[in-house]
C-alpha positions in Angstrom: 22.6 -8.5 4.9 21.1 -10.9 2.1 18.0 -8.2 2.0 20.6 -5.8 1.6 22.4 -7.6 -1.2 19.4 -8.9 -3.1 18.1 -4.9 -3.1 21.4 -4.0 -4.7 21.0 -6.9 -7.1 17.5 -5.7 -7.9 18.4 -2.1 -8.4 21.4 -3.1 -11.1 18.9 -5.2 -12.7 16.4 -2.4 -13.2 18.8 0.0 -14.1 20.6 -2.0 -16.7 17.2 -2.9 -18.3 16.5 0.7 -19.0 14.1 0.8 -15.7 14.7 4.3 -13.8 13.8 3.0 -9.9 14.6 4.2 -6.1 14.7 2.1 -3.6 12.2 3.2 -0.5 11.6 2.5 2.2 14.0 0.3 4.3 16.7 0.4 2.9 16.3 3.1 1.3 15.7 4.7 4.9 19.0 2.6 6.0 21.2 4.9 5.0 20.2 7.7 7.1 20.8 5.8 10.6 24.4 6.2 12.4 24.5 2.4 11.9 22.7 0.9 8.6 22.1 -2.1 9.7 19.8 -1.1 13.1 16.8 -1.6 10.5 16.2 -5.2 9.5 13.8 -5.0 6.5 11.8 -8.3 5.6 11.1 -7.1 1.8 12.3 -4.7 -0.4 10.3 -1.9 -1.8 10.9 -0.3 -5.3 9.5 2.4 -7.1 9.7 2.3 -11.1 9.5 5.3 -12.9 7.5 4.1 -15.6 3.4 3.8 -16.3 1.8 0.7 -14.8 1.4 -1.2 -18.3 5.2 -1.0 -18.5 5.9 -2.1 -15.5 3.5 -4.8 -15.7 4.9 -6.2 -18.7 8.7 -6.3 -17.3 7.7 -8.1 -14.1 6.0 -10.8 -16.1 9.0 -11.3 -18.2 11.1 -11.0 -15.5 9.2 -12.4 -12.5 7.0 -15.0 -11.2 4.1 -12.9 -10.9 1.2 -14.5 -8.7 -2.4 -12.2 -8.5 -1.5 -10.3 -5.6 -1.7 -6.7 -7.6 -2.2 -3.7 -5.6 -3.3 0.0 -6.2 0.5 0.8 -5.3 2.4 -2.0 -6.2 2.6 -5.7 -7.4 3.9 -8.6 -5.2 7.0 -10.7 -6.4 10.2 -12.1 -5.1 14.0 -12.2 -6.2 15.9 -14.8 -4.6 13.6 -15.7 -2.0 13.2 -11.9 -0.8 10.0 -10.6 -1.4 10.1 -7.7 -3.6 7.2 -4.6 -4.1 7.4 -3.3 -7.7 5.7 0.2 -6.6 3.7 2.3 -9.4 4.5 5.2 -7.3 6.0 6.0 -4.6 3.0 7.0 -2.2 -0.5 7.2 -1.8 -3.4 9.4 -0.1 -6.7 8.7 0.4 -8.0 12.2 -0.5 -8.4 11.8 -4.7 -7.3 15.5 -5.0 -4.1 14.9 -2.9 -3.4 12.0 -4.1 -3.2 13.6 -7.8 -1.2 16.9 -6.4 0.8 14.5 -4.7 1.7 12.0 -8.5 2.2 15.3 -10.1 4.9 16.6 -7.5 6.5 13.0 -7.8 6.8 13.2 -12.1 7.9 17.0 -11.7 10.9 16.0 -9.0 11.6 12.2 -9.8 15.1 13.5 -11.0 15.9 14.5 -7.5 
């Protein structure tokens, strides 16, 4: 529940600093079970519409950054929930896919 809470905290947060984000993932994924709370999340995983510089800069005004920066994402925490501030939402291996793939995500990211 405190995941839970802590995601919807996040999400405001974002959204009220100008940030367009979806939550993924687990909670994200929550929603689509009979019963919510069946999946117990440890973190919570965001993806921020936004290029990597911005998002970069936001999380080091508004986060204790530490050097654990990913390809995907960057590692932080929000009241002692660990948080992934992703730069998109997925990832392929295959260079070609994976660009196909960041196209189809800026073309729908309104859906």
């Amino acid at each position: 529940m405190k995941v839970n809470a802590v995601a919807s905290k996040l999400f405001s947060m974002l959204r009220e600093d100008g940030m367009r984000c979806c939550i993924l993932k687990g909670q994200g994924n929550a929603l689509m079970y009979p019963n919510p709370y069946s999946r117990t999340p440890g973190d919570i995983d965001v993806w921020i519409d936004a290029s990597m510089e911005r998002i970069m800069e936001y999380a080091q005004k508004k986060f204790e950054l530490e050097d654990d920066i990913r390809l995907q994402h960057l590692e932080t925490s929000l009241d002692g929930v660990p948080v992934e501030l992703h730069f998109f939402p997925c990832s392929m291996n295959n260079p070609i896919y994976h660009a196909r793939l960041q196209k189809w995500f800026r073309r729908n990211a309104d859906l």
